[in-house]
Phi, psi and omega in degrees: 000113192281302181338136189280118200244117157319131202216117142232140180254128200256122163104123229233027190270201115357297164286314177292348205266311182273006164264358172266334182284340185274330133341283185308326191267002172300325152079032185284323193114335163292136224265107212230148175236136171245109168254134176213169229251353176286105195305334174338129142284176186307160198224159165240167203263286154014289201280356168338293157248063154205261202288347192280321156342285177305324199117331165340319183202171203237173186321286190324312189287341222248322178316133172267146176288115198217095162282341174299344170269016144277336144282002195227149163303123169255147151237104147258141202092029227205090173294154144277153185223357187195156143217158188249109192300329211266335165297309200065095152184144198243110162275153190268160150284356167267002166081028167289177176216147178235120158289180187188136171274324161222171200210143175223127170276148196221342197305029160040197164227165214254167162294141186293149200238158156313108170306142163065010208308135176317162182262056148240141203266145177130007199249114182258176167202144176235094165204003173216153179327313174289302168344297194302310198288340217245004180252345177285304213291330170314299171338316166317321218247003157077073183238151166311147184195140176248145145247159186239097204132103171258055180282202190275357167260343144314305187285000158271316182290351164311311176312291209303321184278325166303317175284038157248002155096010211246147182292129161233159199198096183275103203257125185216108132016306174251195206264028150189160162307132158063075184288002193272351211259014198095167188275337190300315222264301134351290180320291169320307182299340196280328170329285180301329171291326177307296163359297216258347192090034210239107172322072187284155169203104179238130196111010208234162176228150166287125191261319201198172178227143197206138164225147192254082179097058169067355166242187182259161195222328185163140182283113172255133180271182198277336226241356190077004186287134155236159183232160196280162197200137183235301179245121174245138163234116194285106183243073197248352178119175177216170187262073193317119203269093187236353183323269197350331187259023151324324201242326193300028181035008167319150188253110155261149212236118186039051151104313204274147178305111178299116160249196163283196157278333168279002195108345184258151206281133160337301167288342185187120176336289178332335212245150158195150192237156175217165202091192176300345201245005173230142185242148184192157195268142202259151159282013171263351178232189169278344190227151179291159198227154175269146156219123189277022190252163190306298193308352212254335192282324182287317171282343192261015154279321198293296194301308165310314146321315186275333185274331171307320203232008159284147161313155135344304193278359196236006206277138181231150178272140186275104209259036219261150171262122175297137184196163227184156206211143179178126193236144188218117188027256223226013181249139196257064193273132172203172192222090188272122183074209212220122201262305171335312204282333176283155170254008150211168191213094204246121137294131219211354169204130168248171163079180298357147182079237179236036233225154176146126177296146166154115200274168182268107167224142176272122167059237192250065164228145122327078180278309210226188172208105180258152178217155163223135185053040192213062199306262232307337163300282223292327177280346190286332196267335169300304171301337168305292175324287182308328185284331188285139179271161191303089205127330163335143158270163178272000000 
């Protein structure tokens, strides 16, 4: 597209940060806005449920360096509430409007909240920079904490608040943590949380939350255990934050923006989404897919961009073998290809330690890979994924 284009990118995450940079080095000339709904400039997320927890590092170190926004209009602070296909205009929560020629959704997803939850205080959520400072401060005060939801972002911050030296009480619905990685893998992990001192009740649902002088005091499970509780952190999973594009007559495939193969919306040419907040169909599965990991939010700004602003006939698709990462004490967790996808998750190398290998596989194909501590299996297995086309037998 030679002509100089107006850009706003709604969502100030991750993915909006490399689609303004992807913008930029194009070097067209185009006239670009980042609205995002957060006072934040952009951030990175990750240490969110670790080092910002511990201590390790503080809000300010969490910033990405994004000298590119010294060239684009930013809004922060600055929800969309609404958009007009035909207007081309992104309505503000401040009753303003940003026209645009092409627009990239960018607006992530926000953490799953308790239905109905009491009107009581001591209740967290962990996905944003405020969440973390407002779950540290709490923290100050050395309280027992239940969490509840053992995916990988519950089993990081457990850690993280156990090598903080804090009672912790991981509460999870299924029979081991972090169930996307298999039951073997899960098992071990829950090992190594016991290990560390860490209270599993797995297999348990929350029956009440019950409190004292306006706060929560303790969690009764289904099973009739109660535990005592000073701080709870609701780790449930996430959300597309797409309301606003409720009326925009846009297709959402489970809340996330329905795309192409390239990244452009199913409705409407103007439009493309990237990140956590977009679905689009990969040739590795049968349905279009979400993939909630940091790389992915980052390449696939890159990819869209380029496809947003190509003839057609010049747009290439985006195919990525998905990959993912999650440290826990002394463990080194990562992950590769689309797991969801396997009909088994076999451990196939152990040792030293805690070390181990164990792939994914449909029938005899290789979908995936998991490895702990095992940096150097895991890119081999990474490169593997990516050389094979799609459909291979092993």
């Amino acid at each position: 597209m030679a002509a100089a284009t107006r850009i706003v990118v709604v969502g100030a995450g991750l993915a909006g940060l490399r689609t303004v940079e992807a913008v930029l080095d194009r070097d067209e000339g185009h006239d670009v806005t980042l609205i995002g709904d957060e006072p934040h400039a952009p951030y990175n997320r990750p240490p969110v449920s670790k080092q910002l927890l511990t201590g390790a590092m503080e809000p300010d170190e969490c910033a990405f360096p994004a000298a590119a926004l010294d060239s684009v209009r930013t809004l922060f602070g600055r929800a969309a509430t609404g958009l007009d296909r035909g207007g081309r205009q992104v309505g503000l929560d401040d009753g303003t409007s940003v026209g645009y020629d092409r627009l990239v959704v960018a607006t992530g997803r926000r953490a799953r909240t308790w239905p109905d939850p009491p009107a009581l205080s001591g209740f967290h959520l962990l996905r944003t920079l405020d969440d973390a400072v407002g779950l540290r401060a709490h923290l100050a005060r050395r309280p027992r904490v239940v969490v509840v939801g053992a995916g990988f972002i519950g089993c990081e911050a457990a850690a993280a608040l156990r090598s903080g030296g804090l009672e912790v009480d991981l509460v999870e619905m299924g029979p081991q943590p972090m169930p996307a990685l298999g039951a073997e893998i899960g098992a071990r992990t829950a090992r190594v949380h016991a290990d560390h001192g860490v209270r599993l009740h797995l297999g348990r649902t929350v029956a009440a939350f019950e409190g004292h002088d306006g706060a929560v005091s303790s969690v009764r499970l289904d099973d009739g255990t109660t535990i005592p509780a000073d701080a709870v952190l609701l780790s449930l999973g996430s959300m597309p934050n797409t309301e606003w594009l409720s009326s925009s007559g846009l297709t959402l495939h489970r809340g996330a923006v329905l795309t192409d193969v390239h990244g452009i919306s199913v409705d409407d040419p103007a439009v493309a989404a990237a990140g956590d907040c977009a679905a689009w169909p990969h040739p590795a599965l049968d349905d279009a897919v979400s993939v909630e990991h940091w790389n992915n939010a980052a390449e696939m700004a890159r990819a869209v961009v380029g496809n947003l602003l190509a003839e057609v006939d010049e747009r290439a698709a985006f195919a990525p073998v998905p990959t993912f990462w999650s440290d826990q004490y002394d463990l080194k967790i990562k992950s590769a290809g689309f797991l969801a996808s396997a009909d088994r998750i076999e451990i196939v190398d152990e040792g030293p330690g805690p070390a181990l290998v164990a792939e994914a596989r449909r029938g005899d194909e290789l979908v995936g890979v998991v490895t702990v501590n095992q940096n150097k299996r895991f890119l081999q297995y990474r490169r593997q994924l990516a050389s094979r086309p799609v459909g291979a037998s092993a």
